[in-house]
One Martini backbone bead per residue (centre of mass of N, CA, C, O) as a GRO file, in nm:
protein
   97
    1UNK     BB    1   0.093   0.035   0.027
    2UNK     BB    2   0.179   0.354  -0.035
    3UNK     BB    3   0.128   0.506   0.202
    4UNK     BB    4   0.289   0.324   0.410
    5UNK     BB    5   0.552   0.329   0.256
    6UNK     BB    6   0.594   0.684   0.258
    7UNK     BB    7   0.592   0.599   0.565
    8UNK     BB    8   0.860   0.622   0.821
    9UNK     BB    9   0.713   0.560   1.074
   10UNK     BB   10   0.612   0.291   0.967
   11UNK     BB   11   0.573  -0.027   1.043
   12UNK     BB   12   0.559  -0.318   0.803
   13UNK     BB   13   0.351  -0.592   0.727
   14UNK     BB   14   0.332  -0.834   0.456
   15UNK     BB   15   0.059  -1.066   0.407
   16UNK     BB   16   0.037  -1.309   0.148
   17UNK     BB   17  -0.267  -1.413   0.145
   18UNK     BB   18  -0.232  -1.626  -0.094
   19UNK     BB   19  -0.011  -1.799   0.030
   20UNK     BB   20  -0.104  -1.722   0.361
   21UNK     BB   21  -0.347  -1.750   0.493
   22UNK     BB   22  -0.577  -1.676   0.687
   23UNK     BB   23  -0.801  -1.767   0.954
   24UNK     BB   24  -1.078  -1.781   1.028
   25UNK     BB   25  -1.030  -1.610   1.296
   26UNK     BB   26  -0.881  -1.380   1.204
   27UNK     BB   27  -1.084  -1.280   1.023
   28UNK     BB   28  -1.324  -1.257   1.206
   29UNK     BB   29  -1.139  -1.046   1.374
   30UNK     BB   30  -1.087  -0.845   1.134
   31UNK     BB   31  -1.414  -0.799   1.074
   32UNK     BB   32  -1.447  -0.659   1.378
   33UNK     BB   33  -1.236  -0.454   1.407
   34UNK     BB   34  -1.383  -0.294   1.147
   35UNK     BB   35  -1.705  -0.301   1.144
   36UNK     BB   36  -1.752  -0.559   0.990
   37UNK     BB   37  -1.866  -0.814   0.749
   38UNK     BB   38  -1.772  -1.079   0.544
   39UNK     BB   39  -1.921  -0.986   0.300
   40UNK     BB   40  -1.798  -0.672   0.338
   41UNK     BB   41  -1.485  -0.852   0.265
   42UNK     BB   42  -1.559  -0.916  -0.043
   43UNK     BB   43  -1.421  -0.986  -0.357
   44UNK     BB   44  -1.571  -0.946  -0.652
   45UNK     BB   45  -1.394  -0.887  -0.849
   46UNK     BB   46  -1.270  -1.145  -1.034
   47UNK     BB   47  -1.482  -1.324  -0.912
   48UNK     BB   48  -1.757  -1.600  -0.768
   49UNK     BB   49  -1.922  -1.503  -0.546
   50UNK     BB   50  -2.204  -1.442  -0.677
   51UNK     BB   51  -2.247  -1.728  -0.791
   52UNK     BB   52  -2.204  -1.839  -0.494
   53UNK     BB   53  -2.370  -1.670  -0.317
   54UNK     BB   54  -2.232  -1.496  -0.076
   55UNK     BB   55  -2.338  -1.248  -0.032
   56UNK     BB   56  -2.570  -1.429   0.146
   57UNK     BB   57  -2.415  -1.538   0.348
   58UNK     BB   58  -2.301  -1.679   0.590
   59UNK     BB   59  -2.032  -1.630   0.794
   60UNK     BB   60  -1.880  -1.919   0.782
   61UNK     BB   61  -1.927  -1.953   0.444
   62UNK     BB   62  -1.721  -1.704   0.376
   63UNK     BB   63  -1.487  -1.785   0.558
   64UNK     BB   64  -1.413  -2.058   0.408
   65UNK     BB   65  -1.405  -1.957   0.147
   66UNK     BB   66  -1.155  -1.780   0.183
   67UNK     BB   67  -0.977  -1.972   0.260
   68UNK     BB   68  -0.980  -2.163   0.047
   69UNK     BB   69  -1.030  -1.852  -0.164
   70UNK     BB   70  -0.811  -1.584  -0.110
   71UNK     BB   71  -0.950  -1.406  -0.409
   72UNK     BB   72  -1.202  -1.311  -0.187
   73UNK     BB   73  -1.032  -1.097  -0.032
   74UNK     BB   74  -1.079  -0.772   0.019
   75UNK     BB   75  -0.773  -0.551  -0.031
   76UNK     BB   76  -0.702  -0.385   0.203
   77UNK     BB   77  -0.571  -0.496   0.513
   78UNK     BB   78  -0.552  -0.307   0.816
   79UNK     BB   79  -0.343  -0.353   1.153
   80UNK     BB   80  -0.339  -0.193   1.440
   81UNK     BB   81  -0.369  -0.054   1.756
   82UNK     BB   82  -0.616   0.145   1.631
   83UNK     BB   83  -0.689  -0.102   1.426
   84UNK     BB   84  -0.927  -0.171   1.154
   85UNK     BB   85  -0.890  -0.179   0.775
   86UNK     BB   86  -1.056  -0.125   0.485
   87UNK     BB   87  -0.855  -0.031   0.222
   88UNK     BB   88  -1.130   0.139   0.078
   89UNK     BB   89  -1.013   0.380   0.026
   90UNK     BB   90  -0.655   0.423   0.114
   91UNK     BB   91  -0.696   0.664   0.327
   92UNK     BB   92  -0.840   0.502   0.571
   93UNK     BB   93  -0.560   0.428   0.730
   94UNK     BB   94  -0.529   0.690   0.873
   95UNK     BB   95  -0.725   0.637   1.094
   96UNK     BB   96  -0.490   0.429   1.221
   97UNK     BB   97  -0.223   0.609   1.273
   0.00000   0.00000   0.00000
């Protein structure tokens, strides 16, 4: 994410999502501690998400989903001390630092 490459105040952790998926304790802790469902986490764009029924499904099923095939993801999620955000777009970042 550039807005946090250009700020050298900022230690940057970055997990390749697609190589070492998060867990799904993770994954439901990341979209609590951000104030969304897994719904709306769910990456639409390029994936079959919406063909799979996800958007309306329960939250265990969009968690196994992304588990399984982390390209459904909607990235980036940023988590500091001061919260988690789905950073799209990307300003809203700022609002944890």
């Amino acid at each position: 994410m550039a807005i946090l490459e250009n700020l050298s105040r900022v230690d940057v952790t970055v997990v390749e999502y697609l190589k070492t998926p998060p867990s799904v304790e993770k994954l439901a802790q990341l979209y609590r501690d951000a104030g969304i469902t897994p719904q709306q986490g769910l990456r639409l764009r390029g994936t079959d998400a919406v063909e799979r029924g996800l958007p309306e499904a329960d939250d265990a099923t969009v968690l196994a989903a992304m588990v399984a095939d982390p390209i459904l993801i909607e990235r980036p999620l940023v988590e500091t001390e001061k919260g988690v955000r789905l950073c799209r777009p990307q300003d809203v970042v700022l609002e944890i630092l």
